[in-house]
C-alpha positions in Angstrom: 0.0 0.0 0.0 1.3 3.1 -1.2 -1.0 5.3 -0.1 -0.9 6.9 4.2 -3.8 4.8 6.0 -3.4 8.2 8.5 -2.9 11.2 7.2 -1.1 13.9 8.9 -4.1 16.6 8.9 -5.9 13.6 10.3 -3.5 13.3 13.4 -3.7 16.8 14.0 -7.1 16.8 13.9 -7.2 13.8 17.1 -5.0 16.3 18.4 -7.1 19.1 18.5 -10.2 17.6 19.3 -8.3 16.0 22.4 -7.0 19.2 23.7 -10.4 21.4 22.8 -11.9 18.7 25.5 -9.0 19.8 28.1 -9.2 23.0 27.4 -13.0 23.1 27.9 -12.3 20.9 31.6 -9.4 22.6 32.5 -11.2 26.6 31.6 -14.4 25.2 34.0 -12.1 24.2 36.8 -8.8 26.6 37.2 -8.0 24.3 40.3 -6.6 21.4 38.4 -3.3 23.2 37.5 -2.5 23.4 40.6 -2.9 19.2 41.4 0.5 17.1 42.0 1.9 15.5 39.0 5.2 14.1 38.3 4.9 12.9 34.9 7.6 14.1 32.9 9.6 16.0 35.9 6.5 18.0 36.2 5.6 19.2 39.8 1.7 19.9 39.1 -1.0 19.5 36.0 0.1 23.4 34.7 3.6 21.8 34.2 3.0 19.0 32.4 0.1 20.8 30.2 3.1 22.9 29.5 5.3 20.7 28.5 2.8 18.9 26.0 2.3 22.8 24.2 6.0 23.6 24.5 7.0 20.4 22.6 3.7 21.0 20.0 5.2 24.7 19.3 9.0 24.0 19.3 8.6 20.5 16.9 6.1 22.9 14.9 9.4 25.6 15.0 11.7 23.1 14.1 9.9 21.5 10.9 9.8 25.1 9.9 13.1 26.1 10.1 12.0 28.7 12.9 13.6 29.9 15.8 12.1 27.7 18.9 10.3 29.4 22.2 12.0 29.1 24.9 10.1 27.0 27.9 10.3 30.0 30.0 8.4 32.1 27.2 5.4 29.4 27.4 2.8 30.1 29.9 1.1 27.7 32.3 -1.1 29.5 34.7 -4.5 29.9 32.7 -6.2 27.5 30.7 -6.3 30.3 27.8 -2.5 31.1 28.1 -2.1 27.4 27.4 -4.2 26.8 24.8 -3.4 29.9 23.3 0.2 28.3 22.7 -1.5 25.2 21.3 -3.1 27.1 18.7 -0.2 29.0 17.7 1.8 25.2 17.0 -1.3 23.9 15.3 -1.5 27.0 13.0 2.2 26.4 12.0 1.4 22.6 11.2 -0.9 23.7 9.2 1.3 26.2 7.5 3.4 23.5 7.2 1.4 21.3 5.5 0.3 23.8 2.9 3.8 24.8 2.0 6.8 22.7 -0.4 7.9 21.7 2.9 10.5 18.8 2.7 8.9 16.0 4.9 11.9 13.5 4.1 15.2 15.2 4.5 16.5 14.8 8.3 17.1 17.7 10.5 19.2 18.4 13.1 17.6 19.4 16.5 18.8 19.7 20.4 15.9 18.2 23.3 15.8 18.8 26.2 16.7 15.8 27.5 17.6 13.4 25.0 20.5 15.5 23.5 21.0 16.2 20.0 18.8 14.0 17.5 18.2 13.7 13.8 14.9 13.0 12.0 12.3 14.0 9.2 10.4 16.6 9.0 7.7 13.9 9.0 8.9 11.5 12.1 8.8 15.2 14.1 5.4 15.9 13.2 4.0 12.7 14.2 5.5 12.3 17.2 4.7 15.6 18.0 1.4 14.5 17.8 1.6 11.2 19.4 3.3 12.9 22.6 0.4 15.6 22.8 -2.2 12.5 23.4 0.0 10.0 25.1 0.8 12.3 28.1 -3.5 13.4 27.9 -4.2 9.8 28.3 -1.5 9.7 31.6 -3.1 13.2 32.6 -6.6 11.5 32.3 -5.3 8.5 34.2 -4.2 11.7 36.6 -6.9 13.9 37.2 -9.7 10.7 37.4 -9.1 10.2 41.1 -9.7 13.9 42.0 -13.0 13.7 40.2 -12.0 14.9 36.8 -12.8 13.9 33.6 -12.5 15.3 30.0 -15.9 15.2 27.8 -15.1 13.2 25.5 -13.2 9.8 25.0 -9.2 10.2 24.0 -8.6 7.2 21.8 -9.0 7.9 17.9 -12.0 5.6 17.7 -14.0 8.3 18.4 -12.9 10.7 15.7 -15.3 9.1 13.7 -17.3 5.4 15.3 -20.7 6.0 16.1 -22.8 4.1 18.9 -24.0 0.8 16.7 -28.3 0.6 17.6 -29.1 -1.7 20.5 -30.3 -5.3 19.4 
């Protein structure tokens, strides 16, 4: 098969709809940024909804040749502030996407904490959309406990499955 089975306008697409539902829990209750969290070297739920924007933006930088945001530029204290960062990644995908941009060719980037890497343009987008839902999925696992739950289910199924009728 030649042809994607997932399409990368697709991926972003779980991704949005998965972090539209956080925003949306996270906007109606303030209070969970402040919970405990240590996923990722996080200390609460602002840091680690943080670090999932912070790596959307900066992957989203680095398939576009753009300078990357600094973590201490990226804000974590209001749902909108965070969100507001998500947006500005997923409007650079999507530049991205609707450019000549040279998916294949590897690039040379620094993380964090894994040193300096290379990969496509490609491999970078779709892990930068694989991390966003991975660590909701831990989050969700998270913020259960404390009563929490997003409004709709994470896993792709639900992009599209409807409820089959009852027999």
């Amino acid at each position: 098969m030649d042809e994607p089975i997932l399409t990368a306008r697709q991926a972003l697409a779980w991704v949005e709809a998965t972090s539209e539902s956080w925003h949306r829990l996270i906007g109606a209750n303030p209070q969970m940024l402040a919970l405990p969290c240590d996923i990722n070297n996080t200390h609460n739920v602002g840091e680690l909804l943080q670090h999932i924007v912070a790596v959307e933006l900066r992957y989203a930088q680095r398939i576009l040749g753009l300078p990357e945001t600094s973590y201490a530029e990226i804000p974590f204290d209001s749902a909108d502030a965070i969100y507001a960062t998500h947006d500005r990644a997923m409007k650079l995908y999507r530049q991205a996407l609707e450019s000549e941009t040279d998916w294949v060719t590897p690039v040379e980037f620094q993380t964090r904490t894994g040193g300096s890497l290379r990969a496509s343009r490609e491999t970078i987008l779709f892990h930068a959309c694989f991390h966003s839902v991975r660590h909701y999925a831990q989050l969700g696992t998270l913020v259960r406990p404390h009563g929490y739950k997003a409004d709709r289910p994470g896993d792709y199924l639900f992009m599209e499955a409807t409820r089959a009728p009852q027999r």
